[in-house]
Every structure is written in structure tokens, then in C-alpha cells.
FINUKE-438992 format. One record per residue (C-alpha): residue in one letter; x, y, z. Coordinates in steps of 0.2 Angstrom, whole numbers, plus 5000, padded with zeros to 4 digits. Layout:
# residues N
aXYZ/...
END
This chain:
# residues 717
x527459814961/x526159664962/x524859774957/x525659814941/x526259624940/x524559534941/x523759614929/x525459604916/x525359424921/x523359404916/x523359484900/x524959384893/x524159224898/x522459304895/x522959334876/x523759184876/x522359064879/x521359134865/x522359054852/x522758874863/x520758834863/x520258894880/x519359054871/x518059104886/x519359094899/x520659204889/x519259334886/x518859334903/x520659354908/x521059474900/x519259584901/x519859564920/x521359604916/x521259764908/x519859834922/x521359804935/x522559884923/x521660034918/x522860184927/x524260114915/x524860184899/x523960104884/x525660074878/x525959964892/x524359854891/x524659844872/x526359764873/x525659624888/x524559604876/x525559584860/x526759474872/x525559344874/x524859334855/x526659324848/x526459164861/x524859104860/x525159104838/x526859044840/x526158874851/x524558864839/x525658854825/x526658724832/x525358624838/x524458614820/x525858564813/x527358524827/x529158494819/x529558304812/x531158194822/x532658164812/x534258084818/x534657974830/x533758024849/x534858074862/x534358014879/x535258054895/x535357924907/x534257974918/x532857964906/x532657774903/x531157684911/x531457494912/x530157354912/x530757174913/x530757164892/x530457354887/x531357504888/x530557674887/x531257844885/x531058024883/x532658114873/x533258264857/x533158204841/x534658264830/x533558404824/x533158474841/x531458394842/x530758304858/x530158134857/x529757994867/x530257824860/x530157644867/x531357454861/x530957284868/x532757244876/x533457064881/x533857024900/x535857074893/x535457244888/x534457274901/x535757264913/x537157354902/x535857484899/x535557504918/x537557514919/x537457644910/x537757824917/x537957954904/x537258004889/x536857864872/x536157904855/x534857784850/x534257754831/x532757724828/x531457654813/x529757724815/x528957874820/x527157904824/x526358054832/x525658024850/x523857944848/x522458034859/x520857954867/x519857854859/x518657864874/x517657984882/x518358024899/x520057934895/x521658024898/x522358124883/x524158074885/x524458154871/x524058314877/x525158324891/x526558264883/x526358404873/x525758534888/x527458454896/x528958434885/x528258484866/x528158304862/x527158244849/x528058094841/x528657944848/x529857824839/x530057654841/x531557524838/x531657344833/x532957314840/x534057404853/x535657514844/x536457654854/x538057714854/x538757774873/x539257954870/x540658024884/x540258114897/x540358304896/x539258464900/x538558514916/x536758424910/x537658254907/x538558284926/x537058314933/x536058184925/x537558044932/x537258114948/x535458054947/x535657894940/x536857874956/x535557924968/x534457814959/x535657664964/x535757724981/x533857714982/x533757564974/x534857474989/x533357514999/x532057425004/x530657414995/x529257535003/x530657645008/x531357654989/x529557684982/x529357824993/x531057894991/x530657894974/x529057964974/x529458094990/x531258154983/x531358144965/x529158164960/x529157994952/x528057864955/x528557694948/x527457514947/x527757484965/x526757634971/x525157604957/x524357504971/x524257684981/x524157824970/x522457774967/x522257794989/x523057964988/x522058034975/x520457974983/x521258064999/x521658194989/x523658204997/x524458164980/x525158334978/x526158274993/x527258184982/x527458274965/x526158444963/x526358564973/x528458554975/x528158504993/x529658404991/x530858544988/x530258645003/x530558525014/x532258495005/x532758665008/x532058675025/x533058525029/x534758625024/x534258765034/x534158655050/x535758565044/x536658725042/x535958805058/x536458645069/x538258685064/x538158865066/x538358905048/x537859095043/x536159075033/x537159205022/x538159055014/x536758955016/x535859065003/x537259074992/x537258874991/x535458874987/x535759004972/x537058874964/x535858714969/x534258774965/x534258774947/x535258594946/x533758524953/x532658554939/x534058434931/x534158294942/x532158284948/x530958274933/x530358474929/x528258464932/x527558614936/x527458594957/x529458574955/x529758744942/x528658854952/x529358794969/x531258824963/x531158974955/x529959064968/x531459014983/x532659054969/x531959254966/x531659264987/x533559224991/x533959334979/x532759474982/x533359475001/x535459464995/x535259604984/x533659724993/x532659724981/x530959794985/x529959614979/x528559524987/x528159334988/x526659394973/x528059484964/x528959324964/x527559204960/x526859334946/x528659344939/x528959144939/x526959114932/x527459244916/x528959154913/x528258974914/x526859024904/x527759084892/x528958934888/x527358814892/x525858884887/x524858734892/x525658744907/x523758794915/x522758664906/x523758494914/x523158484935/x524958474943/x524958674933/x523258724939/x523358644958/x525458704961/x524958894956/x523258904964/x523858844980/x525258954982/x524259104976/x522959074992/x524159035001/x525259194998/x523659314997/x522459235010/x523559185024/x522759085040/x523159065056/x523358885061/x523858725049/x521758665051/x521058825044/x522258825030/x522058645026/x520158695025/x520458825014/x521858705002/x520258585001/x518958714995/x520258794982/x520658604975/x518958564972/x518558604957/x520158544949/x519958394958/x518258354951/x518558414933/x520258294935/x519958144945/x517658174946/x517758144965/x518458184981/x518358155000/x517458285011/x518658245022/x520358275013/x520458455024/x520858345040/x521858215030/x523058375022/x522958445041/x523658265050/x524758205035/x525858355030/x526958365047/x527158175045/x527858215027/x528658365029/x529358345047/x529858145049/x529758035032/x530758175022/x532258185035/x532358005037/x532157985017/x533458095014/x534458045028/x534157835020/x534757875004/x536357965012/x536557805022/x535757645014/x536557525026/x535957645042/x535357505053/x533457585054/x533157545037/x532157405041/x531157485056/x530757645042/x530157485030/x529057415042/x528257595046/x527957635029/x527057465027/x526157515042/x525657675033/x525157595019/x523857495028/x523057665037/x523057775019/x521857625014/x520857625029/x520657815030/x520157815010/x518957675015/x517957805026/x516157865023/x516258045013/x516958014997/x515758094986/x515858014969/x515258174959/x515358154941/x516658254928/x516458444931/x516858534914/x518358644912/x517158794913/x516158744927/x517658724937/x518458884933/x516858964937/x516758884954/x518658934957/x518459104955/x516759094966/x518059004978/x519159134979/x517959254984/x517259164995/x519059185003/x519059365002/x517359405007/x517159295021/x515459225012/x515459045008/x513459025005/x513559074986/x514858934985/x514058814995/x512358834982/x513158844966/x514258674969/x512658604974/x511758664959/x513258604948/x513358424955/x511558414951/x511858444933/x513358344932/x512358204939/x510658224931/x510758084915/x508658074910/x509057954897/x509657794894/x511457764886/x512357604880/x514257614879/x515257514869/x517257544874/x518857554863/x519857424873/x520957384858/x520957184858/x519557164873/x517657184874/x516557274886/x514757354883/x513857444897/x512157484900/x511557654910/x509957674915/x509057854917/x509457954934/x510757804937/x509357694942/x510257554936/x511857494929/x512557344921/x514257304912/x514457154899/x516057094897/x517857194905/x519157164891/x520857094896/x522557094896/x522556934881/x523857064872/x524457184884/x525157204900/x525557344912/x525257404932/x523757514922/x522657414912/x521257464900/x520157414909/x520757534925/x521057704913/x519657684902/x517957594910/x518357624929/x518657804924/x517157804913/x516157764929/x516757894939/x516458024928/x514757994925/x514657964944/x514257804944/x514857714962/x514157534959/x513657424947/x511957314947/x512757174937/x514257114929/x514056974914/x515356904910/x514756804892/x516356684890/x517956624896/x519056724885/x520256824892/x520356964880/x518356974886/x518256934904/x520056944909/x520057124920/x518557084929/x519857074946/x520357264941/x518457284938/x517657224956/x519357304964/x518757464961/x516757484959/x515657374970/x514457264961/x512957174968/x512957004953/x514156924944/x513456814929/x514456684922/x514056554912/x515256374914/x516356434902/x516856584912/x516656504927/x517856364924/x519056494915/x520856514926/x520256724929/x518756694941/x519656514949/x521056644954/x519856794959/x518556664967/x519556644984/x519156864987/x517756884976/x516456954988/x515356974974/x513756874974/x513956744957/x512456694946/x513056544937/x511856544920/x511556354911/x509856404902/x508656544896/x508656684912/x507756844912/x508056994926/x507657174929/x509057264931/x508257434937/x507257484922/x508057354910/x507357204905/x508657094901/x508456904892/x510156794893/x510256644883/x511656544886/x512156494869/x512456274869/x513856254859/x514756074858/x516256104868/x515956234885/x517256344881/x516556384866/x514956434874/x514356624874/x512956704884/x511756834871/x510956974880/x509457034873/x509057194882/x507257304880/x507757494887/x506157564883/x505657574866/x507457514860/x508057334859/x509857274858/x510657124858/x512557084866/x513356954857/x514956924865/x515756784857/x514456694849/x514656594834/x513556574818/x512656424826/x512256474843/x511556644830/x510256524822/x509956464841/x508956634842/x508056614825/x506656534835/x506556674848/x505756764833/x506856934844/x506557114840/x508157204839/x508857384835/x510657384838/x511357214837/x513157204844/x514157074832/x514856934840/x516856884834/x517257054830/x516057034817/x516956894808/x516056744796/x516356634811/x515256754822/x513856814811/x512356724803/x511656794787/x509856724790/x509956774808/x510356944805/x509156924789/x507656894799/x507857034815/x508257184804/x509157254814/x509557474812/x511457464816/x512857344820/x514257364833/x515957274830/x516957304847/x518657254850/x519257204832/x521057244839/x522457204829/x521157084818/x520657254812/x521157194794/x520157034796/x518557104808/x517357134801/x517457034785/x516857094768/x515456974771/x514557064786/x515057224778/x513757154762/x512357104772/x512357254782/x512357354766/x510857254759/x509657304773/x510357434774/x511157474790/x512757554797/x514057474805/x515157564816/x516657494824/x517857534836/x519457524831/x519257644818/x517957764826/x518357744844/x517157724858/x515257704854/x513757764861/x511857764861/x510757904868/x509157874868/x507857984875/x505957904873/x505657844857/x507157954848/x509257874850/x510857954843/x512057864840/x513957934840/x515557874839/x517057974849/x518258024833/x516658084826/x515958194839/x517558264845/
END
């Protein structure tokens, strides 16, 4: 039957994906498709193929224009999110459209809302759609809402008004028995109620952040929530339970066919957990009621059905890792758990590096010593913790965890991470396939060269680029060098407006480094005190290593570096007067900008990369401007200082260096107010353009020689 489901399966998908922007894969897929399916009817490959348009039209239509929420938004219990003075949620409008929503809530409605265990309508005042990026390389959350629940609006509320509704239907049930175990879990200590969070029910809350970043870089995170490991090791747990009191596996199975599908209710559905239920799901019932159905049967039959329901359902990476595993698995099987760890690792490279832009050479011997522990001790006792949270071992499984915690971090601090830059969708679907072939022929040279030859062109930047980043209310400019001989970030933006276990600083500029594969920086200038400008430099040395920090007395003496000072490992460069450096190629001038008061001081950095002049202004004011007047500068793009305010930019300054573009970077909420009509005048005098971020997203300058583009994000998606 599988070779008639296969090919079935890649012409629906095939066919879809020519309509939902992936055109090269689908007519791949489905040329493939139709080569395999050539001793069927015509009839039958027409319908698969009329099967997946009706599909592939129906989701492009609704993503041009997806449906507008009306009504009040029902949310079930077990789909709040609670910070200490915000509530997040994901619920039905009253027009049957999905939406995610979010109200600040007082310490008293926190708590009744956490009392609560069934279902509340919620009204609401303000809809907007789901913003994407505004930087290159920066998650599209957007996108995955909608690949994952059809969401493309998200409503917000003054002020918190809900209305509890009673408690009826198997879905409300079932999203009460959550909320339970959630209290359960919630009695436990604390390493033990992350990881029972993050083990049993896929979700990762603020108190694992610290580590998903050491799992990714080991490359076990699909441990916890991708590949559906969690249900596995559910159901082999009932097996043994059932065995030990010599309970036929025929009743057994007849409990798995009613518990099975609940599950999707009470643990959040990503694509590891649908594909993992609903393969164990068809094999019960295949082997109750003899039918002639192979595990590929089952995964083709569970990959058509997904697909067609969620047709993006191959473009997030917990879709592409949970169904690529399991198809190797189920058509390539190894003897021995190290051979098939090494075979996991080659198959999830090339998602991994078009996902995350690295991964660990080792993560093969990682997958091979880690999964027992998972599947064969911390999931029993988990389970076994949350049935009993006063067990007396507790405690002892706390202090283990914490112990693991400490050898993730060291195995992840091993030499072998290979920092390999962002892989592009195509690439990495080319080098799948070549993976997979590798698998059936036994040949691994061709894969071997043509990952070489593509980390080559990933890597291979001949030209310089400066980068200036959408932070919202924060600053930060970097400079890149050719070949990556030199790089140099100014400024990191802060949390002055924000707050969060996953700062800007974190999701845009440290993931903006990895995919250009960039594993250190040469310098980091920090050109004030402010926060909204240096306040993330902690997140920033936390994750990149950086040879220099250069602060000048304003920055120094700001409460950010007093508190990082007692770990900064960093060697610091405290600027008081006119400094020049080479920074790889660059030739860089600071000048440290005397203003009366040092916290008003700002450091200017006048930068030559090759025949192109620029020059940083942080938060320079008029007067520290007309400092400059007498360094008679040169300059070609001239980053504004204040957001391009009166109070940062000074007419005869800019007058007198000409310069061919400005940059206003982090306006923020000031957006109204930055730049002012004055700077807009002057610039329209000389004439040059200024392009900001706020409204165009992240900037950058490529510049090869004599010859730069400049391009802004909105504009060159």
C-alpha cells in the first residue's frame, strides 16, 4: 500500500506548496511525484493533484486576506500565560476566528484568574494583525502563528473583563484536567516543575530560557517538544505499568484508543505531538482490526491529513524535524542506538542550520548518551512526581536536575560547535534529499563535499556591511568587515521599555551574528550610559565573545556595567580623549564628546571602510556636533544622534560634512517626535535621504569598492 501512499502523499503536498510560496519545492515534489506514480490511472493522479490545489488556493486565500475577530474571545483555562502584571492568551473569537490577545492584570486578578479552571469569555478593545520581522534573520512570529493555529490577529484589553462560563463539553473537561496537573506540577520544586513542564506537557516557561539556548546548541531540544518523544515514553510507561500487573495489552490498547486523542487536548498540539498520536493511534488500531498497514502507511496517512489542515505545517522546524526523523527512522532502520543517533544528526542538519545557523559536530554522541536518560529515568520519575508531589524524593530529583543542569552547560561549552551561518531554505532541502541518499546508498562523499561547498558560500561575505537594528526604543549599529576579518558592534539597545526572559537584544543582534557566522566580536562601544543604548550589553557578552569593551565615564559609571563588572571577562577600554584603532580593516576615530555634566557625554565614531566614511553618533547633542566642526570630517552616511531630534542634530555641522544619507535608529515610541521636521528640512536641502528604522525596519550598507546599496528590510522583503 505504501507505494501507492507516498507518492498520493507528495503530490497533495506537492501541489499544495505551489500556491503557499515554496514554488521550487512543490514542482519538485510533485515532478517526483508523478515519476513514482506513473503505473496509476490518470484519474488517480489528477484527483491528488486536484486535492492539494483545492488546499493550497483555499490557504492562499486566507492568508491574503484571513477573516476579521468579532466578539468576545473565548479562552479555556488552560490557555492563559501569566507574567507578574500581564496576562497572555490564545482563544475563539465569537465568529470562530483564532486569536491571540494579551491585558495587564493587578496582583488580585492574577490570582482569581489562576483560580480559574474552566472556560471565560474575555472582551476586548483593539485588534491588530500579528506584526512580522522588522530584521533580517529575526523570527517571523507571525508566520508560525499562522502555520500553527491560523492566527493572524491579536487583541488587546485595557483592562481585564471576563465573564466565567460553566463548565461543559469534553474540551472544557479536558482543559480542567490540565489546569489540575498544572497545580500538581506547580507544588514541585523548581527544576523538577520546569522539566515536568517542559518533558510532559512541550512547554517551556521563563524558568527554562537559561537552557533552551544549551539544548539547541546540543541539538537535544526535540527531546522536549519536536519529535513527540514525550508521548512515547508516555505510552511505553503504560505498557510496563499494565505489564507489572499482568494486564492483557488487549485492554491496554483499547485504553490507548480513548486516551490518545485527549492528549492533543490537554498537551499543546505542535507538530512532534500530532504525528506521534495519531501514528500510535492508526498502529493500535491496524493491529485490533487486521488490517494489512505499515508504520509508512500510517506515517503517509497521518502526513496527508496534517498537511491538509495545516498546510504550513512543513515550513515551521518542529514540522520538518518530527516527519523527517520518523520517515528515516521507519525506512532506514539501524542496528544499534549509536548508529542511529549518527544517522538523526546527519538528517537534522540541514534544518538545524537553515533554523538555528549552527550545530555541534558532536550532537550524534549527545542524542546517543541523553535519550535513555530521558526516556528511561527522568520520564518515569516525572510522571511518577507529578502523581505524588509530596514523594519524599522530591528533593534528591531537584538536586539531580540541578546537577544536570551544570553538565548540559559544560558538554555545550565543548570544542565542535561549528558556527555555520544561515543555510537558505533551498539549500537545506537540497542537502536533505542528498542526505537521504546518502542513507540509501551507503555513499556519504557527495554529502560530505556539497555541505562543504555550501558553508563556503554561506560564509563567503567579500564586502563590507554596516547594520543598523530595529530594536524599537534602543540603539545598536554594527560594523562587518569583508571575509569576517573584523567585527565591531556600537551600542546594544536595552530593556529602558521593555522587559522579558528574551530580550531584543537576544532575538535580533545575537541571532543576527550567528547567521552571518559570526562567533566573536573585535569590539563592543558602548557610546553612553543610557540604558535604552547600552543596557543589554550583559545579554551581549553572555552569548558572543568579545576581545574590548570601550566605554567612556558616562557608561562606565552607569548601574549596567557596575552590576556586569564583578563577571565581565572582557578586557575594558575606558576612553577620556580622541582615540584611533584598527579594528581588522577598519579604521575607526572615537571622540569622546565633553559635555558639562558626564552623563550627558557621548562617544562619536568616525569609521573609514574603504572608500566609505561614516560616522556613529549615539547620543550626541547639538554641541558636542559643533565639537567636530574643527575636525574638518569627511562623511557619507552620518548616523543622527537623539533619534534625530533638534537636541541631537546641528544644521551647520551637518551643513559643512555633506553627508549622502542619514540614519535615525531607535526612534521607538518617539516615532512622532524623532526626527523632527527640522532634520527632515535640512536633509532635503542637500539633498539626501534619510531612512529610519521605525518605519522601514532594519538598515543596511553593502558596499563593494567604491560602489554601496543601501536597503532597508520592509523594502527589500
Amino acid at each position: 500500500m505504501s507505494r501507492y501512499l507516498l507518492p498520493v502523499v507528495g503530490l497533495v503536498i506537492g501541489a499544495q506548496l505551489l500556491f503557499t510560496g515554496a514554488i521550487i519545492p512543490g514542482l519538485v515534489l510533485l515532478a517526483f511525484a508523478t515519476q513514482k506514480g506513473r503505473p496509476w490511472p490518470p484519474v488517480l493522479i489528477t484527483a491528488a493533484i486536484c486535492l492539494g490545489v483545492c488546499g493550497g488556493v483555499r490557504e492562499r486565500a486566507l492568508t491574503l486576506a484571513p477573516p476579521v475577530p468579532r466578539g468576545a474571545v473565548l479562552v479555556q483555562a488552560g490557555d492563559w500565560q501569566f507574567k507578574p502584571e500581564y496576562a497572555s492568551f490564545r482563544g475563539v473569537c465569537t465568529n470562530g476566528v483564532v486569536v491571540t490577545g494579551g491585558v495587564p492584570i493587578t496582583r488580585p486578578e492574577l490570582r482569581r484568574l489562576r483560580a480559574v479552571a474552566g472556560p471565560v469569555l474575555v472582551n476586548w478593545q483593539k485588534s491588530a494583525r500579528i506584526t512580522g520581522p522588522s530584521n533580517l534573520y529575526e523570527f517571523d512570529y507571525a508566520a508560525y502563528a499562522w502555520a500553527q493555529y491560523h492566527a493572524a490577529y491579536r487583541v488587546r484589553a485595557d483592562k481585564l473583563r471576563m465573564r466565567p462560563l460553566p463548565i461543559r463539553g469534553l474540551q472544557a473537561h479536558l482543559q480542567r484536567l490540565r489546569v489540575g496537573i498544572v497545580r500538581r506540577i506547580d507544588r514541585l520544586p523548581e527544576r523538577v516543575a520546569a522539566y515536568a513542564q517542559a518533558l510532559l506537557l512541550g512547554t517551556m516557561g521563563d524558568e527554562m530560557v537559561s537552557m533552551r539556548d544549551t539544548f539547541s546548541r546540543l541539538g537535544i531540544l526535540h527531546l522536549f517538544s519536536v519529535s513527540g518523544l514525550h508521548i512515547f515514553a508516555l505510552v511505553g510507561i503504560l505498557y510496563a505499568l499494565t505489564n507489572r500487573l499482568r494486564i492483557p495489552c488487549e485492554y491496554t490498547d483499547c485504553l490507548l484508543i480513548g486516551i490518545l486523542p485527549l492528549l492533543l487536548v490537554i498537551i499543546p498540539g505542535g507538530a512532534g505531538l500530532i504525528r506521534a498520536v495519531w501514528m500510535r493511534l492508526l498502529q493500535i488500531l491496524a493491529q485490533r482490526l487486521h488490517w494489512t498497514v505499515s508504520t509508512l502507511d500510517c506515517f503517509c496517512i497521518v502526513l496527508l491529513i496534517n498537511s491538509l489542515f495545516q498546510p504550513r505545517v512543513l515550513f515551521t522546524l518542529g514540522g520538518q524535524m518530527t516527519y523527517l526523523l520518523t520517515f528515516v527512522l521507519i525506512v532506514a532502520p539501524t542496528a544499534g542506538t549509536l548508529r542511529q543517533s549518527i544517522n538523526m544528526a546527519g538528517v537534522s542538519a540541514a534544518p538545524l542550520l537553515s533554523a538555528v545557523y549552527g550545530l555541534h559536530l558532536l550532537t550524534f554522541l549527545f542524542n546517543w548518551a541523553l535519550m535513555p536518560l530521558f526516556e528511561g529515568v527522568l520520564m518515569p520519575l516525572l510522571v511518577m512526581l507529578v502523581i505524588w508531589p509530596s514523594c519524599p524524593l522530591s528533593l534528591p530529583v531537584n538536586q539531580l536536575l540541578l546537577g544536570l543542569d551544570h553538565l548540559l552547560t559544560r558538554l555545550a561549552g565543548l570544542p565542535g560547535y561549528l558556527s555555520a551561518g544561515a543555510f537558505p531554505g533551498l539549500l537545506a532541502l537540497g542537502l536533505s534529499v542528498l542526505v537521504l541518499r546518502g542513507l540509501a546508498t551507503r555513499r556519504w562523499r557527495q554529502c560530505v563535499i556539497a555541505f562543504g561547498l555550501c558553508y563556503l558560500a554561506v560564509n563567503y561575505h567579500p564586502y563590507w556591511r554596516v547594520s543598523c537594528f530595529d530594536l524599537g526604543q534602543g540603539e545598536a549599529q554594527l560594523i562587518e568587515a569583508p571575509f569576517k576579518r573584523g567585527a565591531v558592534l556600537i551600542d546594544t539597545g536595552g530593556q529602558a521599555y521593555q522587559s522579558g526572559s528574551n530580550p531584543a537584544a537576544k532575538r535580533i543582534i545575537l541571532n543576527y551574528l550567528a547567521a552571518r557566522g559570526l562567533n566573536h566580536l573585535d569590539a563592543v562601544v558602548l557610546t553612553n550610559g543610557r540604558r535604552e543604548y547600552i543596557g543589554d550589553v550583559a545579554t551581549i557578552l553572555q552569548g558572543i565573545s568579545c576581545k574590548t569593551l570601550i566605554v567612556n565615564a558616562a557608561a562606565a559609571n552607569s548601574k549596567v556595567i557596575k552590576d556586569l563588572a564583578p563577571n565581565l571577562r572582557t578586557r575594558v577600554q575606558l576612553v577620556r580623549s580622541k582615540a584611533a584603532a584598527q579594528i581588522g580593516p577598519a579604521r575607526v576615530t572615537i571622540f569622546p564628546g565633553s559635555a558639562a555634566r558626564v552623563r550627558n557625554q557621548s562617544l562619536q565614531i568616525y569609521a573609514k571602510l574603504g572608500s566609505k566614511k561614516y560616522l556613529f553618533g549615539g547620543a550626541a547633542t547639538r554641541a558636542q556636533e559643533r565639537q567636530l566642526l574643527q575636525e574638518q570630517l569627511d562623511v557619507d552616511y552620518l548616523k543622527l544622534g537623539q533619534h534625530g531630534s533638534v537636541a541631537g542634530v546641528d544644521a551647520a555641522f551637518v551643513r559643512s560634512i555633506t553627508p549622502s544619507a542619514g540614519f535615525v535608529v531607535g526612534s521607538g515610541t518617539f516615532a512622532a517626535a524623532h526626527p523632527s521636521t527640522e532634520t527632515f528640512k535640512l536633509f532635503a536641502e542637500l539633498p539626501a535621504p534619510i531612512y529610519e528604522t521605525q518605519r522601514q525596519g532594519m538598515i543596511y550598507v553593502d558596499q563593494w569598492g567604491s560602489r554601496a546599496q543601501t536597503r532597508t528590510y520592509r523594502q527589500n522583503k
